[in-house]
gemmi code that builds the backbone of each chain (N, CA, C; Angstrom):
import gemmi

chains = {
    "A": [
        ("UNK", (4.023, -10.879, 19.737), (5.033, -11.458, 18.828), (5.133, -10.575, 17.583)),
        ("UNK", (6.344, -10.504, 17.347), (6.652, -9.892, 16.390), (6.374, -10.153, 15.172)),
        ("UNK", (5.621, -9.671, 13.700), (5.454, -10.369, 12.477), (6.338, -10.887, 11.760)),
        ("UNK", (7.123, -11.656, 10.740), (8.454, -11.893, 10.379), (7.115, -11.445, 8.737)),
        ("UNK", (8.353, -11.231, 7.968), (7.925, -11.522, 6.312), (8.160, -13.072, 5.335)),
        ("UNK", (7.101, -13.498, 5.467), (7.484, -15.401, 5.172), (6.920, -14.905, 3.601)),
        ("UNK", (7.679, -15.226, 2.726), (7.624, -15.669, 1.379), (7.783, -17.431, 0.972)),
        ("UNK", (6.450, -17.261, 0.148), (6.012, -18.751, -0.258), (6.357, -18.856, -2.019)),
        ("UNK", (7.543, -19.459, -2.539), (7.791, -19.882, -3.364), (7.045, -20.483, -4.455)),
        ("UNK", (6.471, -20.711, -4.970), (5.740, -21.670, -5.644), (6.365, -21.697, -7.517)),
        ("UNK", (6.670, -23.432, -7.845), (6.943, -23.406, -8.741), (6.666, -24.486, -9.874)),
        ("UNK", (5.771, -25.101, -8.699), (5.371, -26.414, -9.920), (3.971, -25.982, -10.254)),
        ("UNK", (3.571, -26.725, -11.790), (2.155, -26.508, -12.075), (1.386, -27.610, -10.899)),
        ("UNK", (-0.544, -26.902, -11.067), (-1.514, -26.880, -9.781), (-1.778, -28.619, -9.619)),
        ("UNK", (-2.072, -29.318, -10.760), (-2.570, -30.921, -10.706), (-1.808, -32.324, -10.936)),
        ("UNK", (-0.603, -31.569, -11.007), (0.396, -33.009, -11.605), (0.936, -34.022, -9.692)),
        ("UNK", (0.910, -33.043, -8.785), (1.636, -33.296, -7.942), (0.821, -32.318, -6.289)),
        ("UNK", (1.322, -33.187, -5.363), (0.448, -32.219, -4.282), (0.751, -30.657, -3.756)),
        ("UNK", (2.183, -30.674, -4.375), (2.757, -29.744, -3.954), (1.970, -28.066, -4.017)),
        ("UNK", (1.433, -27.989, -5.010), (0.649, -26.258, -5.179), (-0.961, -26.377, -3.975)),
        ("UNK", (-1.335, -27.516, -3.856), (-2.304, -27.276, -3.017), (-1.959, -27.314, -2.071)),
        ("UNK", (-1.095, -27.965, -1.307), (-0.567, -27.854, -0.240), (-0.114, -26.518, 0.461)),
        ("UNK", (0.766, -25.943, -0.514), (1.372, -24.769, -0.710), (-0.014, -23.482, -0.181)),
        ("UNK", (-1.326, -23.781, -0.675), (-2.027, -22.750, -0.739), (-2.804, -23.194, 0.608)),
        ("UNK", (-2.715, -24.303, 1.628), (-3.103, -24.515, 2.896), (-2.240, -23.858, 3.596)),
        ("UNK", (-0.923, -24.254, 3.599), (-0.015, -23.571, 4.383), (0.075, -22.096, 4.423)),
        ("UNK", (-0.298, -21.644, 3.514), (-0.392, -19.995, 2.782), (-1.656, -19.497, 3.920)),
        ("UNK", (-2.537, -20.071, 3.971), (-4.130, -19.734, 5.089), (-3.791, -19.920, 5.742)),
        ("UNK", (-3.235, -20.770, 6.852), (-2.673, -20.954, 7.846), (-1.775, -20.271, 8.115)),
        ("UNK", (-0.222, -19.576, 7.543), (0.388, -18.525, 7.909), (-0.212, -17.307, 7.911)),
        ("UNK", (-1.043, -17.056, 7.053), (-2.336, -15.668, 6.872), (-3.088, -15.445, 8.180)),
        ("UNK", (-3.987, -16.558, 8.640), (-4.415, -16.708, 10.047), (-3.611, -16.150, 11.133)),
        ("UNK", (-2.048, -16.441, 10.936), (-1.732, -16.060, 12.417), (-0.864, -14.846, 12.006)),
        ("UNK", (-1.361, -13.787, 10.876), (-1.339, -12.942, 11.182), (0.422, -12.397, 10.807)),
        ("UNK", (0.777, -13.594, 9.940), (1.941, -13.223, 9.447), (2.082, -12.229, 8.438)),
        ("UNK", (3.290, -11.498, 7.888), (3.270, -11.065, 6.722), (3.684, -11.881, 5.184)),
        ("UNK", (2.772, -11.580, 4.858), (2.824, -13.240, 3.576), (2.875, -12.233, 2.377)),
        ("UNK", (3.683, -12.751, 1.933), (4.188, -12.410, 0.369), (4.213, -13.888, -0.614)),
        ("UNK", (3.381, -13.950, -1.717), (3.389, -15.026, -2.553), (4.761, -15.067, -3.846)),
        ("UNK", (5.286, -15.448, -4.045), (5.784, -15.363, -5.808), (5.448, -16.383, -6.444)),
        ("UNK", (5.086, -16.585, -7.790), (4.573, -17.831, -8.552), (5.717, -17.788, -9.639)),
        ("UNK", (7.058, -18.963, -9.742), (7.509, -18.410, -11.099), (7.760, -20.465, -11.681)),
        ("UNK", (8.447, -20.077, -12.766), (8.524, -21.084, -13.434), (6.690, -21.959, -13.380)),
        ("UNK", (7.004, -23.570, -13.606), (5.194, -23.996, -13.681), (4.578, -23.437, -12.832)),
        ("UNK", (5.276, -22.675, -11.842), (4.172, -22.224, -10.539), (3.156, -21.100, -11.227)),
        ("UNK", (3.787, -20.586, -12.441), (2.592, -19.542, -12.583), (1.723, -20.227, -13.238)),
        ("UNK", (0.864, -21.522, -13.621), (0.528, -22.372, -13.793), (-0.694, -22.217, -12.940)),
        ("UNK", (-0.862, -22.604, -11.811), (-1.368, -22.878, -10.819), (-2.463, -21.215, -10.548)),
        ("UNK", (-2.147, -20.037, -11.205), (-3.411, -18.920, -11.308), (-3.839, -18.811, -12.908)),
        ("UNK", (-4.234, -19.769, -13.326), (-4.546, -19.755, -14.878), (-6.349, -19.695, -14.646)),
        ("UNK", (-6.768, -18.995, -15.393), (-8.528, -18.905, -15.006), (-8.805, -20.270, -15.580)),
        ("UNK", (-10.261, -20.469, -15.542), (-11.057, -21.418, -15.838), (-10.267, -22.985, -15.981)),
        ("UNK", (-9.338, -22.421, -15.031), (-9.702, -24.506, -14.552), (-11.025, -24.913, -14.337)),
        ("UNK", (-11.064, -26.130, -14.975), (-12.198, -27.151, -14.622), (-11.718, -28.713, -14.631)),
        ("UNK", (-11.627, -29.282, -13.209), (-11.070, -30.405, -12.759), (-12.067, -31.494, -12.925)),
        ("UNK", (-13.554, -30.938, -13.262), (-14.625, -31.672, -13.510), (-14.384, -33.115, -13.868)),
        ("UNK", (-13.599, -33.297, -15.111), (-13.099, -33.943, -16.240), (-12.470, -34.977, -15.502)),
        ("UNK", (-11.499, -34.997, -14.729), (-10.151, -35.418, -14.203), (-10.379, -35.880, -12.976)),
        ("UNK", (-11.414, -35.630, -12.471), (-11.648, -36.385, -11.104), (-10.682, -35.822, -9.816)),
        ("UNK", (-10.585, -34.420, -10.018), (-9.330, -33.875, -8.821), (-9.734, -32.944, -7.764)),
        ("UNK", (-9.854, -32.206, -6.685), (-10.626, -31.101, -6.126), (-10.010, -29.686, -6.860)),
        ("UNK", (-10.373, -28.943, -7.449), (-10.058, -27.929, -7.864), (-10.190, -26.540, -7.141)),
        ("UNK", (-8.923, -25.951, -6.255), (-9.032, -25.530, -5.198), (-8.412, -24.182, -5.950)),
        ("UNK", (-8.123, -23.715, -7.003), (-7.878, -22.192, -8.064), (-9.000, -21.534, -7.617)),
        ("UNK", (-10.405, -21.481, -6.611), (-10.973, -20.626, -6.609), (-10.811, -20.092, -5.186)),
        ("UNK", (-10.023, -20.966, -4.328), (-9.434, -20.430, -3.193), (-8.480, -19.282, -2.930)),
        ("UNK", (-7.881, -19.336, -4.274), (-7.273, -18.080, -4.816), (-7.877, -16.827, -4.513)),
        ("UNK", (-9.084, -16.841, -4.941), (-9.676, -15.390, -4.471), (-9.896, -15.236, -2.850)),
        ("UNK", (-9.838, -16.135, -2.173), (-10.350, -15.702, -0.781), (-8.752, -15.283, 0.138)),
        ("UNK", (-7.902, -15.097, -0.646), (-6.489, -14.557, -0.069), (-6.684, -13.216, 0.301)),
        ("UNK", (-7.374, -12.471, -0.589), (-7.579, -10.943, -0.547), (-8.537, -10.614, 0.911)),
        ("UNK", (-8.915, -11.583, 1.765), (-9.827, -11.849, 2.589), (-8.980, -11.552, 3.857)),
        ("UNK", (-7.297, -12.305, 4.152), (-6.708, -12.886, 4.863), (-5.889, -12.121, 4.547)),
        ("UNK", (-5.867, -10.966, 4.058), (-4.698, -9.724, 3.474), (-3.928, -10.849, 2.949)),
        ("UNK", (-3.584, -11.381, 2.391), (-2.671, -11.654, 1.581), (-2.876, -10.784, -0.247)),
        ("UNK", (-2.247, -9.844, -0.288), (-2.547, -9.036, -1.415), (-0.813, -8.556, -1.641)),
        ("UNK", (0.148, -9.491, -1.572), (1.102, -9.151, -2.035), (1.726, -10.869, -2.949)),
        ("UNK", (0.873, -10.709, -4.326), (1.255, -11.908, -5.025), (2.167, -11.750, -6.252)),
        ("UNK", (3.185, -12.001, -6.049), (4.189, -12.021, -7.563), (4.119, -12.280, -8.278)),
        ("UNK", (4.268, -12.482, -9.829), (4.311, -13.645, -10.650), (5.488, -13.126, -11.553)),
        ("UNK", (5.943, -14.008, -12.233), (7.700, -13.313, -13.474), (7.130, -13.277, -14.280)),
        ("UNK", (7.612, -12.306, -14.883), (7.215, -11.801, -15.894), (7.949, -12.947, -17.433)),
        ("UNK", (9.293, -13.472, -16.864), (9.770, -14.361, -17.855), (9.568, -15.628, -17.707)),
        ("UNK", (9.201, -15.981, -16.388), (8.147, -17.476, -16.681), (6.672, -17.508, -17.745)),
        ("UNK", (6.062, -16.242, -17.317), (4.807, -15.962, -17.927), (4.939, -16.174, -19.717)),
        ("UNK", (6.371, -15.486, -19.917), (6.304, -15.250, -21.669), (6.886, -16.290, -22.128)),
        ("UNK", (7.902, -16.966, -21.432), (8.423, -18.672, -21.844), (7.182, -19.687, -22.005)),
        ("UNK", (5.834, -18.862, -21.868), (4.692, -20.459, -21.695), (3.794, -19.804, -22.105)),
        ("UNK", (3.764, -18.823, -23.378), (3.107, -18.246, -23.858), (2.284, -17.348, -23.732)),
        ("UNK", (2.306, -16.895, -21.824), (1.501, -16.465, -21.837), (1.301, -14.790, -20.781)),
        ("UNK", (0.486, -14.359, -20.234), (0.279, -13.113, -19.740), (-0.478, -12.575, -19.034)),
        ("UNK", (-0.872, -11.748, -17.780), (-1.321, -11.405, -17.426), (-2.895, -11.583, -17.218)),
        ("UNK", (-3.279, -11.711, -18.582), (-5.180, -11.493, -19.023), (-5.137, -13.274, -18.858)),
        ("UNK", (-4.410, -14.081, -18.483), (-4.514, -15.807, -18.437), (-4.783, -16.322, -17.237)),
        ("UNK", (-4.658, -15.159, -16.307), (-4.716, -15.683, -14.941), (-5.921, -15.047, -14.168)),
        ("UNK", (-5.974, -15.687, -12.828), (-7.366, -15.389, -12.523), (-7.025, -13.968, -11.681)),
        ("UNK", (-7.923, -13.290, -12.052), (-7.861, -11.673, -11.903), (-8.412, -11.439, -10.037)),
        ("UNK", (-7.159, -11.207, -9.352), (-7.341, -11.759, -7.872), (-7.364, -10.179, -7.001)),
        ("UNK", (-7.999, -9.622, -6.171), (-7.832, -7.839, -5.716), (-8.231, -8.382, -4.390)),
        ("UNK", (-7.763, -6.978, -4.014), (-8.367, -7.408, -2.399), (-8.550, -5.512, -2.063)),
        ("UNK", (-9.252, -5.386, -0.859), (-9.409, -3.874, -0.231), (-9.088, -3.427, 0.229)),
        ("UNK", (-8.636, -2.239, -0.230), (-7.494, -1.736, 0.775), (-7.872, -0.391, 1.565)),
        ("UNK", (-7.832, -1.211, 3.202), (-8.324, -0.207, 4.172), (-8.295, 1.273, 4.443)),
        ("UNK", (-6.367, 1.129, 4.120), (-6.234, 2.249, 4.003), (-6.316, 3.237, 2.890)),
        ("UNK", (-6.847, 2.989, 1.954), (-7.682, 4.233, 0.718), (-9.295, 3.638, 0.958)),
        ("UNK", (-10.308, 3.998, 1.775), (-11.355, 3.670, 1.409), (-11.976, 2.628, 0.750)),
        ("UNK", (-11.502, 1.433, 1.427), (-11.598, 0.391, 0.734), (-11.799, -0.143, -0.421)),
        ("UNK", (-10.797, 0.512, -1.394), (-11.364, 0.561, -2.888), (-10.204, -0.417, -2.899)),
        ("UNK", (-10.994, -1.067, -4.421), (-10.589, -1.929, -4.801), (-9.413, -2.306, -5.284)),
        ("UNK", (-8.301, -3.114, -5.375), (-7.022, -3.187, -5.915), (-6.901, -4.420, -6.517)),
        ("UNK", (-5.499, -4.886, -7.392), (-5.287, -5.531, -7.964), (-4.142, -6.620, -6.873)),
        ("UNK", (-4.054, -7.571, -6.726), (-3.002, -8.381, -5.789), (-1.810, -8.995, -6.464)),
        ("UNK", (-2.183, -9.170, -8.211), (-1.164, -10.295, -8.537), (-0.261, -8.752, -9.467)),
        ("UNK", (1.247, -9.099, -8.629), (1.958, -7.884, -10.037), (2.969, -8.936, -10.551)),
        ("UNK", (2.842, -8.486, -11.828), (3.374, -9.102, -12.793), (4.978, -8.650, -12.465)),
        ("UNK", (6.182, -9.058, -12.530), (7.730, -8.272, -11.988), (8.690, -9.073, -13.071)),
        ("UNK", (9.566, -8.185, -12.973), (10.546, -9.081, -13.710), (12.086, -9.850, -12.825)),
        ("UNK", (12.592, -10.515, -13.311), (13.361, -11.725, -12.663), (14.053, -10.608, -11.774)),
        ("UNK", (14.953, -9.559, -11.928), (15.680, -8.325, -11.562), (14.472, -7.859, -10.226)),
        ("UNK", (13.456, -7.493, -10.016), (12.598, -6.947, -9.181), (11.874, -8.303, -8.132)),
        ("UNK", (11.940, -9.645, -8.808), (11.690, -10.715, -8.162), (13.064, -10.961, -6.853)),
        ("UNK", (14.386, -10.735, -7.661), (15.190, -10.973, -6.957), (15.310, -9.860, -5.085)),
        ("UNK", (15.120, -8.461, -5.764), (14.880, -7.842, -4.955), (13.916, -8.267, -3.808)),
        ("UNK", (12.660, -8.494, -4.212), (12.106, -9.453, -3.137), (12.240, -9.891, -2.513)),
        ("UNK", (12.568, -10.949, -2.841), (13.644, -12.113, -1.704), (14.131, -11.622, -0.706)),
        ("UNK", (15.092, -11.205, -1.227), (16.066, -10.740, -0.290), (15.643, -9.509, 0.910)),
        ("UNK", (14.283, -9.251, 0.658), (13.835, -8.953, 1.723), (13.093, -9.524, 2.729)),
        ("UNK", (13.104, -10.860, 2.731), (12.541, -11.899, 3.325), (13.149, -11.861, 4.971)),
        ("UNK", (12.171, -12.786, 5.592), (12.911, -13.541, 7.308), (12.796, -14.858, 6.755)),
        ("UNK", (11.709, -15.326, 6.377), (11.650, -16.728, 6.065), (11.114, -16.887, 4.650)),
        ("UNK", (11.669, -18.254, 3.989), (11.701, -18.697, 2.522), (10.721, -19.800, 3.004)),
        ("UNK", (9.707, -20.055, 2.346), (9.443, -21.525, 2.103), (9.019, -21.963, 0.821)),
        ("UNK", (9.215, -23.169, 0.037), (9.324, -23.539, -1.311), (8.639, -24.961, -1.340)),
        ("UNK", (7.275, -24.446, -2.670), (6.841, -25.741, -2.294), (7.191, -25.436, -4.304)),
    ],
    "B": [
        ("UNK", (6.471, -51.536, -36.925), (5.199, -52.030, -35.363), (5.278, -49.792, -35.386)),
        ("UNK", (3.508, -49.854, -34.776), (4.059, -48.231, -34.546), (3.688, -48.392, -33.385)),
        ("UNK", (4.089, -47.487, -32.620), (4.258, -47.161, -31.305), (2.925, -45.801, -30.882)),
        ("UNK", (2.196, -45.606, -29.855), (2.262, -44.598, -29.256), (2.619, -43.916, -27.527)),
        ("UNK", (3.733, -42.936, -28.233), (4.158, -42.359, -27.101), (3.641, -41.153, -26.243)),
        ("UNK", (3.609, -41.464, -24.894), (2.892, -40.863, -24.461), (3.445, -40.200, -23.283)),
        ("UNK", (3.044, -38.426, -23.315), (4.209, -37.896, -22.304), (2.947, -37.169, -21.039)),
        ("UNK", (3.309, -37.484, -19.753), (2.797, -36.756, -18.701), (3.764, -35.707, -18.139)),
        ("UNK", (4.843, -35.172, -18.501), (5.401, -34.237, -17.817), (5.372, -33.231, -18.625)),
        ("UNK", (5.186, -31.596, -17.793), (5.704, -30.612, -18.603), (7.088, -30.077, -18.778)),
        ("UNK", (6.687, -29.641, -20.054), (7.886, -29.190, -21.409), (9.479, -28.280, -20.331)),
        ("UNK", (8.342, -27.891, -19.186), (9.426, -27.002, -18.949), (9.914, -27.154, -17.555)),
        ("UNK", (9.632, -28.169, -16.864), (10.228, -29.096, -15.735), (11.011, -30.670, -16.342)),
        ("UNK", (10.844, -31.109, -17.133), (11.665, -32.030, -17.309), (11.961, -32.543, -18.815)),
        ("UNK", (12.832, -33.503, -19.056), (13.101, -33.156, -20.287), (12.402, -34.336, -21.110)),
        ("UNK", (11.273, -35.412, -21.022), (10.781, -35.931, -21.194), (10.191, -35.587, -22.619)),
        ("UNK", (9.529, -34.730, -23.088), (9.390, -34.581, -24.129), (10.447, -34.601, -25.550)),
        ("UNK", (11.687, -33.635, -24.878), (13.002, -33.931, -25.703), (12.876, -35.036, -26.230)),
        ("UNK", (13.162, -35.572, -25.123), (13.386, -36.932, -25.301), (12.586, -38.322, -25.919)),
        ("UNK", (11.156, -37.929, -25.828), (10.175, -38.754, -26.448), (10.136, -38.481, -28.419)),
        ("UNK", (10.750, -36.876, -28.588), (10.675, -36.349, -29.773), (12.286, -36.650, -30.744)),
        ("UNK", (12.563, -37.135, -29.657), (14.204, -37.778, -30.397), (14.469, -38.919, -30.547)),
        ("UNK", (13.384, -40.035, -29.776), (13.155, -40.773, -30.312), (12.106, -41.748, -31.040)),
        ("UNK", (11.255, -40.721, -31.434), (10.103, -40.982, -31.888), (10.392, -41.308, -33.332)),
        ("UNK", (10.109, -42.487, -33.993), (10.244, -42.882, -35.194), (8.791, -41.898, -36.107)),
        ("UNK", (9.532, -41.669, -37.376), (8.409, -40.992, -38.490), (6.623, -41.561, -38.024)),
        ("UNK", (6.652, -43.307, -38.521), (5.276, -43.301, -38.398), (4.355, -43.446, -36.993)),
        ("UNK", (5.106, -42.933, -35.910), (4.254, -43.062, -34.549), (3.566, -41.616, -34.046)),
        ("UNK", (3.033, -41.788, -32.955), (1.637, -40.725, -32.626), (2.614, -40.621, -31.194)),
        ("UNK", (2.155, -38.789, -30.901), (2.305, -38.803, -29.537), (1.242, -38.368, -28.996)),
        ("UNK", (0.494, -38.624, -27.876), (-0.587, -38.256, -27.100), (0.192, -37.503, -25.563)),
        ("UNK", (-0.677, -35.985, -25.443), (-0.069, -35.557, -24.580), (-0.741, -35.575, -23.283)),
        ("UNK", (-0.706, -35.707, -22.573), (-1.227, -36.246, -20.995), (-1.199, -35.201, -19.588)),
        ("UNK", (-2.077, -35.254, -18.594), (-1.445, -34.604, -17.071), (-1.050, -32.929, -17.356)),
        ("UNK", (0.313, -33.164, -17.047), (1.029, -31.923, -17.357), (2.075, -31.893, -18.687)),
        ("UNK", (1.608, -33.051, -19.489), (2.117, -32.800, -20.577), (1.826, -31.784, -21.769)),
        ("UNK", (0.170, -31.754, -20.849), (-0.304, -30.633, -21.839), (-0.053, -29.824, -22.269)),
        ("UNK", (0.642, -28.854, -21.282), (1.696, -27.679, -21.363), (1.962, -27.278, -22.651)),
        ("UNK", (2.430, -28.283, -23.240), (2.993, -27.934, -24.629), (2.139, -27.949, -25.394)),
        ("UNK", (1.315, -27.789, -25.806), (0.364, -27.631, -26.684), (-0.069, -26.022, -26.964)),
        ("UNK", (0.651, -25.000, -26.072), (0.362, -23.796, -26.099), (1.116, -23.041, -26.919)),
        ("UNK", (0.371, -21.930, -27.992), (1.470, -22.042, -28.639), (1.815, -20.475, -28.633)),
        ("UNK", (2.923, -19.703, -29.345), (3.495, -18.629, -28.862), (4.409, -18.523, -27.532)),
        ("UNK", (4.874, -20.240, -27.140), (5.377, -20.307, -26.034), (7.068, -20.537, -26.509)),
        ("UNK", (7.899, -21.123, -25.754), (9.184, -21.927, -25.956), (8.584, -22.551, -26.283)),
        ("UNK", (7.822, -23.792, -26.217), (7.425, -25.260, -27.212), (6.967, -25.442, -27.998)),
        ("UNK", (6.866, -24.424, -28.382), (5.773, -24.209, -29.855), (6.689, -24.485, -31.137)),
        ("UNK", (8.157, -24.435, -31.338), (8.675, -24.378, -32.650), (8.820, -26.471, -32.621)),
        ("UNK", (9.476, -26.698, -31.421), (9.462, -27.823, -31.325), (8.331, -29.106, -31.583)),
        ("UNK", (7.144, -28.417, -31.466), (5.733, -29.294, -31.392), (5.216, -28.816, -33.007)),
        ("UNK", (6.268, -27.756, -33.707), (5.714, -27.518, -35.045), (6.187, -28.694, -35.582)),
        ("UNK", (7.638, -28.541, -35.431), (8.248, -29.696, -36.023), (8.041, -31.237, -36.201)),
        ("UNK", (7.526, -31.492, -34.429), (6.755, -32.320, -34.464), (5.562, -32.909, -35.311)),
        ("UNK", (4.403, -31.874, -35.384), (3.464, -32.328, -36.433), (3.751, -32.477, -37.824)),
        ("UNK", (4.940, -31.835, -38.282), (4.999, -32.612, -39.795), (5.286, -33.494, -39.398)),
        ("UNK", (5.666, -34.863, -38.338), (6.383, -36.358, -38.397), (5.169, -37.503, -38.341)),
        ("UNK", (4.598, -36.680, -37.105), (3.875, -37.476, -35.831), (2.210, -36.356, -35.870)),
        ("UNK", (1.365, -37.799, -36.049), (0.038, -36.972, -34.885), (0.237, -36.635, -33.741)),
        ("UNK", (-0.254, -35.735, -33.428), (-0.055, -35.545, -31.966), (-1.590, -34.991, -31.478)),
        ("UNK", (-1.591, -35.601, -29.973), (-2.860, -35.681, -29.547), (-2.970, -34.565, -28.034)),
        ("UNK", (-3.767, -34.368, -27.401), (-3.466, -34.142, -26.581), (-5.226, -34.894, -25.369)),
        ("UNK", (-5.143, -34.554, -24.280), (-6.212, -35.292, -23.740), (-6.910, -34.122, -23.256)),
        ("UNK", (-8.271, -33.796, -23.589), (-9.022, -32.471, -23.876), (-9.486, -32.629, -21.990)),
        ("UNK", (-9.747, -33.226, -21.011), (-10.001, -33.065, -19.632), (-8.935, -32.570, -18.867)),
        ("UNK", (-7.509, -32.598, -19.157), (-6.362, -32.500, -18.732), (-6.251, -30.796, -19.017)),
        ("UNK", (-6.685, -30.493, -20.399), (-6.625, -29.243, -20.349), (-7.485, -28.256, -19.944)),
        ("UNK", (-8.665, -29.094, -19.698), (-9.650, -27.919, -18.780), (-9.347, -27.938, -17.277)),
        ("UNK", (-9.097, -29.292, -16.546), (-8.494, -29.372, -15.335), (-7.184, -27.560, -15.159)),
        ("UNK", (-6.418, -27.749, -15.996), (-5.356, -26.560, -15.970), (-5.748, -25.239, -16.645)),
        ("UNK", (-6.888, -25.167, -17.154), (-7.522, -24.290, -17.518), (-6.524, -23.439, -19.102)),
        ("UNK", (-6.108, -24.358, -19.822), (-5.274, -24.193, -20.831), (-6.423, -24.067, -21.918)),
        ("UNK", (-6.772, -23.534, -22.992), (-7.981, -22.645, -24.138), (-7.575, -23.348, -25.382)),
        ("UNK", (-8.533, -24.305, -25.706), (-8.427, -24.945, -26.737), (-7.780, -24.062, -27.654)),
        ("UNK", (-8.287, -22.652, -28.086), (-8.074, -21.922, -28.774), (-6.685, -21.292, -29.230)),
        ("UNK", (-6.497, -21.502, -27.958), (-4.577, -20.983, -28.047), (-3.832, -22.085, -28.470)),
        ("UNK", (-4.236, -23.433, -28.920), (-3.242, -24.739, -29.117), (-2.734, -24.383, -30.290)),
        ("UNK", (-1.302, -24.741, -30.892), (-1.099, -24.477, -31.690), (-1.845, -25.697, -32.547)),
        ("UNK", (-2.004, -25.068, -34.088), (-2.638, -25.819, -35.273), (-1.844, -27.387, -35.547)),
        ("UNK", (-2.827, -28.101, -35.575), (-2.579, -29.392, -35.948), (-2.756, -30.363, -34.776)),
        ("UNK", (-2.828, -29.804, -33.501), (-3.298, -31.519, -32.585), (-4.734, -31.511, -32.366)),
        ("UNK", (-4.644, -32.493, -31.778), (-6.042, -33.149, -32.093), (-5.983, -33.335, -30.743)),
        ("UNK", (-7.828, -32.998, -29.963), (-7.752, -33.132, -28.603), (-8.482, -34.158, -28.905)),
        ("UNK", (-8.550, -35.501, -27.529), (-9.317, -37.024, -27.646), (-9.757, -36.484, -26.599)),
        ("UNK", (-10.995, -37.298, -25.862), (-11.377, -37.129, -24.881), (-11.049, -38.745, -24.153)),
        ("UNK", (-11.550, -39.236, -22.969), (-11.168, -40.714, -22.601), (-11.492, -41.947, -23.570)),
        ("UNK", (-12.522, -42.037, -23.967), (-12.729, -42.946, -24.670), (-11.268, -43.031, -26.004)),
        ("UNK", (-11.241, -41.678, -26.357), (-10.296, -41.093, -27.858), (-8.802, -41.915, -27.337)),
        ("UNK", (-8.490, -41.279, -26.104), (-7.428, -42.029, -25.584), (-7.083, -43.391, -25.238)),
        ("UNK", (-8.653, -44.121, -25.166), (-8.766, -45.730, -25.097), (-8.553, -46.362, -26.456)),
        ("UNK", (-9.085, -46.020, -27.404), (-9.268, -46.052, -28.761), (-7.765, -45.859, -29.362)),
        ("UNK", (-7.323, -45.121, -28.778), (-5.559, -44.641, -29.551), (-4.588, -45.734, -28.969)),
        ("UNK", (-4.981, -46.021, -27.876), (-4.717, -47.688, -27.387), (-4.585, -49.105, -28.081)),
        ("UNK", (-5.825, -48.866, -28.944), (-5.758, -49.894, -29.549), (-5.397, -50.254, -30.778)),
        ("UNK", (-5.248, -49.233, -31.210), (-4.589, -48.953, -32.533), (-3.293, -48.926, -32.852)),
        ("UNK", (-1.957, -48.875, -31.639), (-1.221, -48.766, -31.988), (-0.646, -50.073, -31.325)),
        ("UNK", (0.408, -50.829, -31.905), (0.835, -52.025, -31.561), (1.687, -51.709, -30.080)),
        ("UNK", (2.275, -50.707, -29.439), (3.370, -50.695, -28.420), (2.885, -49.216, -28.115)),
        ("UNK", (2.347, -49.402, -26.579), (2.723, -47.772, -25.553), (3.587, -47.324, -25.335)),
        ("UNK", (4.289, -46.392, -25.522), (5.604, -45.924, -25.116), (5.273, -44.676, -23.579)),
        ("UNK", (5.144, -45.141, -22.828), (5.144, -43.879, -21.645), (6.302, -43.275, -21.390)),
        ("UNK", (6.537, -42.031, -21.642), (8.110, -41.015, -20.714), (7.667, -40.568, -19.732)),
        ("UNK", (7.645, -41.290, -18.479), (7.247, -40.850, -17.457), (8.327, -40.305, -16.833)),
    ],
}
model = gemmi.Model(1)
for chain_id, residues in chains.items():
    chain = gemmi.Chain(chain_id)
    for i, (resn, *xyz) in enumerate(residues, 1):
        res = gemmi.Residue()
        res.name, res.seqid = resn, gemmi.SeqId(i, " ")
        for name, pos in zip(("N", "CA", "C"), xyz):
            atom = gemmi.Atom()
            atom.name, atom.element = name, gemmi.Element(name[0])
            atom.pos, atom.b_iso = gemmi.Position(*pos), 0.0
            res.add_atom(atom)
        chain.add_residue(res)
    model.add_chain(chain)
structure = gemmi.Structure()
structure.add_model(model)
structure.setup_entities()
């Protein structure tokens, strides 16, 4: 079977609603079979890679450290906007710092999340087979 | 009678806050909640709005909500006050009427 390129939307913040954890099951599960998975995080979705959550407090499962095991499942193509990021104060050094290895240079180390702007997000897309939007 | 109003949505999915801040009379408190927290960050879009806010209104926010989202005390803008559960039980009782914008 042929791979398709499935891009996973994500746009709400991680604890208000089920939608971002969900989002990051379905994400392992398309990874597993070996799809080509492309993430984008914009609007509250960039929310949902903010470091040091602690759900301790709140009584919730706090699943932001599942984040790192994407780089595991090649998923190492993660978006985030650059104008969601600066509408919510915030940037790059806020989120959890996610890499994965890349086979083909000697497995050295890389970075997964690129920061893009709305213009280079759009481009994206539109290179898609399948959209899904949680 | 004062009121406290209290918002669980964020600033930048719905308009709940607008709206809690337009009609929030001078002597009432807002406590921010869930994903209301959001706004409490400052150097953001909500930051001129939540300035304005604190000359009217205390404003609170709920200090577990923001470690859950991993939001840095440090970055809040000046003037709210984080409660923890009890702080938020306590702000309960003090004010004659809950106002929730859910």
């Amino acid at each position: 079977m042929a791979s398709k390129k499935f891009l996973y939307i994500n746009r709400r913040p991680p604890h208000g609603s089920i939608y971002a954890h969900e989002s990051l099951e379905v994400v392992l599960i398309g990874a597993a079979f070996e799809q080509d998975v492309t993430l984008a995080f914009i609007d509250d979705g960039v929310y949902q890679l903010m470091q040091n959550q602690d759900t301790g407090g709140v009584g919730l499962k706090n699943f932001a450290p599942t984040f790192r095991a994407l780089g595991d499942y090649d998923v190492n193509q993660i978006y985030v906007e650059q104008e969601s990021l600066e509408l919510r104060g915030l940037s790059k050094d806020d989120l959890i710092p996610l890499t994965y290895e890349d086979e083909d240079d000697d497995w050295a180390e890389k970075d997964s999340i690129h920061v893009v702007s709305s213009a280079e997000l759009a481009d994206i897309i539109e290179q898609q087979d399948v959209i899904l939007n949680f | 009678m004062s009121v406290l109003h209290i918002v669980n949505k964020s600033p930048y999915e719905r308009h709940s806050l607008d709206t809690c801040l337009r009609l929030a009379k001078p002597d009432s408190a807002i406590l921010l909640i869930e994903d209301g927290i959001y706004a409490v960050q400052q150097n953001s879009a909500t930051s001129s709005k939540m300035q304005q806010a604190l000359s009217n209104h205390p404003v609170y926010a709920l200090q577990p909500d923001l470690e859950a989202r991993g939001v840095n005390p440090d970055n809040m803008i000046d003037g709210i006050s984080l409660v923890d559960y009890d702080g938020f039980v306590k702000l309960t009782t003090e004010y004659d009427r809950l106002q929730s914008w859910l």
